[in-house]
C-alpha positions as semicolon CSV with decimal commas, in nm:
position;residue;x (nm);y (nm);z (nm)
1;X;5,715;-0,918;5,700
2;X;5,337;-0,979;5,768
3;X;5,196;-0,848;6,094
4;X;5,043;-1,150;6,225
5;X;4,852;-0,961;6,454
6;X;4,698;-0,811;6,191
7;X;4,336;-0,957;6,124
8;X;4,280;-0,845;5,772
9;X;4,672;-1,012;5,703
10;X;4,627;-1,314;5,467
11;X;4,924;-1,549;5,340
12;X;4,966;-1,895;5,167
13;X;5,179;-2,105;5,369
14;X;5,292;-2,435;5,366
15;X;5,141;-2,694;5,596
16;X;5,304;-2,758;5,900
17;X;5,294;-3,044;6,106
18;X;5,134;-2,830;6,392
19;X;4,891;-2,786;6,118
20;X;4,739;-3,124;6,104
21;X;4,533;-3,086;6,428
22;X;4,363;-2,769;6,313
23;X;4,330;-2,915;5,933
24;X;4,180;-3,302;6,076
25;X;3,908;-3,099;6,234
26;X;3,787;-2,904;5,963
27;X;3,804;-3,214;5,703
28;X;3,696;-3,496;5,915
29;X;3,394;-3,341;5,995
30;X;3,099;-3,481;5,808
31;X;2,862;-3,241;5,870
32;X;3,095;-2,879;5,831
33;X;2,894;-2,638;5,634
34;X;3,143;-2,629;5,332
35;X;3,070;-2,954;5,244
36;X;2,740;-2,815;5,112
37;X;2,897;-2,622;4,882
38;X;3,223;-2,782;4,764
39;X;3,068;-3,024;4,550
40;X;2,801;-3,199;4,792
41;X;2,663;-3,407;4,542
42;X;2,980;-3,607;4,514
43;X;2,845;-3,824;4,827
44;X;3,073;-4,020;4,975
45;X;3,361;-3,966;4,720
46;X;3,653;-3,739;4,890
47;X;3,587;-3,382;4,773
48;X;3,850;-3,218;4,992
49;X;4,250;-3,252;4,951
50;X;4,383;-3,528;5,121
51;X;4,614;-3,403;5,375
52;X;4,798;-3,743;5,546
53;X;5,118;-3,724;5,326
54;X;5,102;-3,346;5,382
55;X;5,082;-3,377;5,742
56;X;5,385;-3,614;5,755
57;X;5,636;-3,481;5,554
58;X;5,525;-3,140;5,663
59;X;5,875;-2,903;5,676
60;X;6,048;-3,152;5,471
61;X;6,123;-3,147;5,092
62;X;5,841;-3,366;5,021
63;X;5,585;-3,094;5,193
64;X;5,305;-3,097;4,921
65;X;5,400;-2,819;4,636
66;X;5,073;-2,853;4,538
67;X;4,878;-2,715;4,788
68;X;4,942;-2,448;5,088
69;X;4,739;-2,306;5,389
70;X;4,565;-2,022;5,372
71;X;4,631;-1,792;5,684
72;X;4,438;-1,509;5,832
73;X;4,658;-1,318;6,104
74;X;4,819;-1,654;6,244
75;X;4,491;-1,883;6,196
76;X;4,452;-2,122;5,894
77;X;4,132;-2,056;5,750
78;X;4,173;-2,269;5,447
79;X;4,349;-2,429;5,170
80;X;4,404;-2,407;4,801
81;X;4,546;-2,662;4,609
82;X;4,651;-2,740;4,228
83;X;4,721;-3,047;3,959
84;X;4,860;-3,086;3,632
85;X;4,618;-3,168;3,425
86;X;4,696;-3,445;3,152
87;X;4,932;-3,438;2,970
88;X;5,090;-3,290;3,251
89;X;5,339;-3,108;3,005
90;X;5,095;-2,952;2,810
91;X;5,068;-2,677;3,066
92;X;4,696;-2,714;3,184
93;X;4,657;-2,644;3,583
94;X;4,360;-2,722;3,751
95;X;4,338;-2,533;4,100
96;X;4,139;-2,532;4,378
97;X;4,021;-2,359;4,715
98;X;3,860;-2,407;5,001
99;X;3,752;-2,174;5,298
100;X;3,569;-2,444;5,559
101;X;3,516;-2,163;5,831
102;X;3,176;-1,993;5,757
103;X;3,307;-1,671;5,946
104;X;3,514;-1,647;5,649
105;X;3,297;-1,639;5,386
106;X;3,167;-1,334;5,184
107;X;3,479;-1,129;5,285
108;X;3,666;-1,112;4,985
109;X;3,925;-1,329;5,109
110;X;3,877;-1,633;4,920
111;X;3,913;-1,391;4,610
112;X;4,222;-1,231;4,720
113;X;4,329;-1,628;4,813
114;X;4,263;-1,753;4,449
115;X;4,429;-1,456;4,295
116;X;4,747;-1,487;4,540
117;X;4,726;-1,856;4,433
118;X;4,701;-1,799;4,071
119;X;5,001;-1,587;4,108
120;X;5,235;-1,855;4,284
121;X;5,110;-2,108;3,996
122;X;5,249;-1,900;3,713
123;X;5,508;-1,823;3,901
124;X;5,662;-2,195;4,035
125;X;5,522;-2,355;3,729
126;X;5,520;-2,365;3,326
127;X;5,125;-2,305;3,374
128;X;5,005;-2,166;3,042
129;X;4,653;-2,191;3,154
130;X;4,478;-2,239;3,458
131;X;4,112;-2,363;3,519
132;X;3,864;-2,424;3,833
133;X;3,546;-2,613;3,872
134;X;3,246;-2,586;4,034
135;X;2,876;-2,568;4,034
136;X;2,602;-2,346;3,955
137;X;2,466;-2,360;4,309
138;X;2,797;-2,209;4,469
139;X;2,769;-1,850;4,327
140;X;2,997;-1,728;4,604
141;X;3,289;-1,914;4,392
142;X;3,176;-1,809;4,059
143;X;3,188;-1,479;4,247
144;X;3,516;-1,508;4,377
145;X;3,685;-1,637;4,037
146;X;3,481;-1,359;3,813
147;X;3,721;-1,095;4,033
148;X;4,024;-1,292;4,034
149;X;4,028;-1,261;3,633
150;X;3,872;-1,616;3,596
151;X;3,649;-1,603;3,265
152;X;3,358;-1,908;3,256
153;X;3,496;-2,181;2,948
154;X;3,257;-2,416;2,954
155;X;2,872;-2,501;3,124
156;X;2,736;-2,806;3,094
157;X;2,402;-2,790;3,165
158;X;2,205;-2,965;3,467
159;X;2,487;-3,221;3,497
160;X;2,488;-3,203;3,815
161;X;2,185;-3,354;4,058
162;X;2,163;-3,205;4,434
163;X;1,847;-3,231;4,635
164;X;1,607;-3,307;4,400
165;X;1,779;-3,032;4,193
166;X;1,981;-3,026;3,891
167;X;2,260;-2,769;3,867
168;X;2,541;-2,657;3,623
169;X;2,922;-2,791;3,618
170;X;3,102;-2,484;3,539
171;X;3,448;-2,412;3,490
172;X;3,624;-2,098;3,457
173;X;3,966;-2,001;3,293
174;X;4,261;-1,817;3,342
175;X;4,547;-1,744;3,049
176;X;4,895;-1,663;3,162
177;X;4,854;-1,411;2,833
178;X;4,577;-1,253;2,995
179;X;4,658;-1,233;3,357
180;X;4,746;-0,861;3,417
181;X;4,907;-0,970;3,784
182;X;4,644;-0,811;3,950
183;X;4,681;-1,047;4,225
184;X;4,932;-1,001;4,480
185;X;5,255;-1,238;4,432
186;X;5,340;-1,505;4,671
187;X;5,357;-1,317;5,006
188;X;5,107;-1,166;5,252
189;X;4,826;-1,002;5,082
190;X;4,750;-0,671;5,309
């Protein structure tokens, strides 16, 4: 069992409808600093997971399978989340994470998140590859995925247009046959 006590303690939980308080302030807020980084120059299209149904069937069978609640000691600090992509038997997962706390960042915990994540996807699915996307600007997450095993698949170049800037889309891969299981399974990662 995971001392929650323990600051350096991180899990992947399931929402919680205690959670919903704690998860409407972090995703409501226009102007939280993650939103500069988790694809800003999607303006006014929803970027972040949608958490309503999550929030109300919360504890219940229909709590989202897709995504869980990253947790530091006994404070959610984030979420990661997943989709089949189409066909969604072909065994193609998209997955995602988020860390909207600044105090978090640069830790290594959104690394030991995505690799803890990547883990439970192999595990509760028929994933035969996994993939994430982002953006040349947020070299934190290229970071992150580069030590969770993640290897960049494609670039397309300047696609994307950010302050008068033009960065990357990049995505990164991760084979099942290639995933040594580095990351710690489905529990606390200590």
């Amino acid at each position: 069992m995971t001392d929650l006590t323990d600051p350096t303690a991180l899990t992947l939980r399931p929402q919680t409808a205690r959670d919903a308080l704690h998860l409407a302030f972090w995703l409501t807020d226009p102007q939280a600093e993650w939103r500069q980084w988790d694809a800003p120059f999607m303006k006014g299209e929803p970027s972040a997971p949608d958490t309503t149904d999550a929030a109300q069937n919360a504890d219940g069978p229909g709590a989202a399978p897709h995504e869980r609640l990253i947790v530091q000691g006994d404070q959610g600090i984030g979420l990661v989340t997943r989709r089949p992509e189409a066909p969604s038997s072909g065994g193609w997962w998209e997955v995602g994470i988020l860390i909207y706390d600044p105090r978090h960042w640069g830790g290594g915990l959104g690394t030991r998140a995505l690799r803890s994540w990547s883990a439970l996807t192999f595990e509760e699915t028929g994933a035969h590859l996994l993939t994430l996307t982002t953006w040349s600007g947020n070299q934190r997450m290229i970071r992150a995925a580069g030590r969770a095993q993640y290897r960049e698949c494609a670039r397309v170049r300047e696609a994307r247009l950010w302050q008068g800037q033009r960065y990357d889309s990049v995505q990164m891969q991760l084979l099942r046959s290639e995933w040594t299981g580095s990351g710690e399974a489905q529990t606390p990662l200590t």
